[in-house]
N, C-alpha and C positions, 0 to 999 in steps of 0.2 A: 499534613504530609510534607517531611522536607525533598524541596524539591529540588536545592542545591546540590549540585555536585560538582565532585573532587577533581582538581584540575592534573594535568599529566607528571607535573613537577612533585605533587606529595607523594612520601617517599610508601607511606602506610592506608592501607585498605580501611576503610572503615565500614564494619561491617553490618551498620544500620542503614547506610544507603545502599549498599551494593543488597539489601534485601528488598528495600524498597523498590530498587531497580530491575531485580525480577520479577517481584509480585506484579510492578508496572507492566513489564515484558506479556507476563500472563495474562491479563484481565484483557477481556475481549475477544478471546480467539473460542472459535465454536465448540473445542473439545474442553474449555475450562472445567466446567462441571464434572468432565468425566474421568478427570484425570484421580489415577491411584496408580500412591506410590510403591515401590517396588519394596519387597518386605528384604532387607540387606542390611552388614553390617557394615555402615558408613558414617562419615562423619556428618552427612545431611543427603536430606531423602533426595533421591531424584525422582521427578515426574517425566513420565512419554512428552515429548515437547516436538512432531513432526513438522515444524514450520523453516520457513524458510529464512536464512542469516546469511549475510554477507562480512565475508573472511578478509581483512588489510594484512598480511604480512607484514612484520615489521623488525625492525633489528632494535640493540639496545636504547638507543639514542629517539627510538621512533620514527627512523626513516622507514618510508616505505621500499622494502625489496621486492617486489614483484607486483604484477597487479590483484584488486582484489578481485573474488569472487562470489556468487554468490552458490548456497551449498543449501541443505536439508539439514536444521538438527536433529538429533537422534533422543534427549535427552538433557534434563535441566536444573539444579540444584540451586540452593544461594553461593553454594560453592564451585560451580562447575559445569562444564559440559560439555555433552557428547555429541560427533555428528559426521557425517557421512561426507565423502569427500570422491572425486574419479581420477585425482593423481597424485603422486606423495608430496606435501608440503615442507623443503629443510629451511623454512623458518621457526625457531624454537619461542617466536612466540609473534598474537596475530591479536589484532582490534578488532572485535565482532561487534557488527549494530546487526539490529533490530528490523523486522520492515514496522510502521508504526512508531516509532522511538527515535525522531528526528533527535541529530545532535549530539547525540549520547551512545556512546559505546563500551566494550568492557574490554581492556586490555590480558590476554589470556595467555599464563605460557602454557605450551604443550607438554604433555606430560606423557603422553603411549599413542600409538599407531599399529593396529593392524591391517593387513591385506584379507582382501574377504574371497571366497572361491567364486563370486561372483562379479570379478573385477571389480571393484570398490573398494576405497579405504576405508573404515571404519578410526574415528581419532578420538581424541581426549585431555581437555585442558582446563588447569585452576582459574580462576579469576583473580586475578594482583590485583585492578582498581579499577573504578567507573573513570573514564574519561568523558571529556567535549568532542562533539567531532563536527565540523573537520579539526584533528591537532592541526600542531604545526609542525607537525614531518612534509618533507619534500623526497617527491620520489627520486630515486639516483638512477 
């Protein structure tokens, strides 16, 4: 298994690690087995993924704009993913790690946001590229 990965400067996702880097995400957590995926017409399945991820905000450059937090995902592809959030995020795009997956994060831009009738946001974001973490953004 490579266990390399892509540092924040490459420009292009590649998308043999950033698989790897899920399935790694996956393995281990108690509902693995049980997961199935949603029957939809998408570019890649997504599995229930209710675990918990911690959100960096960040702007283009990768400075960090806000602090992070950590959230509940909803949802998880080799493409993407969905997750639950309790106030509106305007960074369009955020570094999510892992709990489990020191070091490594996936840089994600945002891509929709709804408000849920249950005070919640409910969001959703591509994955551009596996990062290191810590980068080297400094917060402003």
């Amino acid at each position: 298994m490579n266990s390399q990965l892509k540092s924040p400067e490459q420009s292009h996702l590649d998308l043999f690690d950033l698989g790897l880097f899920v399935e790694q995400v996956s393995q281990g957590r108690n509902h693995k087995n049980q997961l199935v995926p949603a029957v939809e017409h998408r570019i890649a399945v997504r599995y229930p993924f209710p675990e918990p991820i911690t959100l960096n905000p960040v702007d283009q450059e990768l400075h960090a704009i806000g602090g992070a937090f950590t959230t509940i995902a909803q949802d998880l592809s080799r493409t993407g993913i969905g997750f639950f959030h309790s106030s509106p995020i305007t960074a369009k795009q955020v570094v999510i790690e892992f709990d489990g997956m020191p070091n490594r994060g996936l840089l994600t831009k945002l891509i929709w946001c709804r408000f849920r009738k249950d005070g919640w946001y409910v969001s959703g974001g591509h994955f551009t590229k596996v990062i290191n973490v810590p980068w080297e953004a400094q917060a402003r």
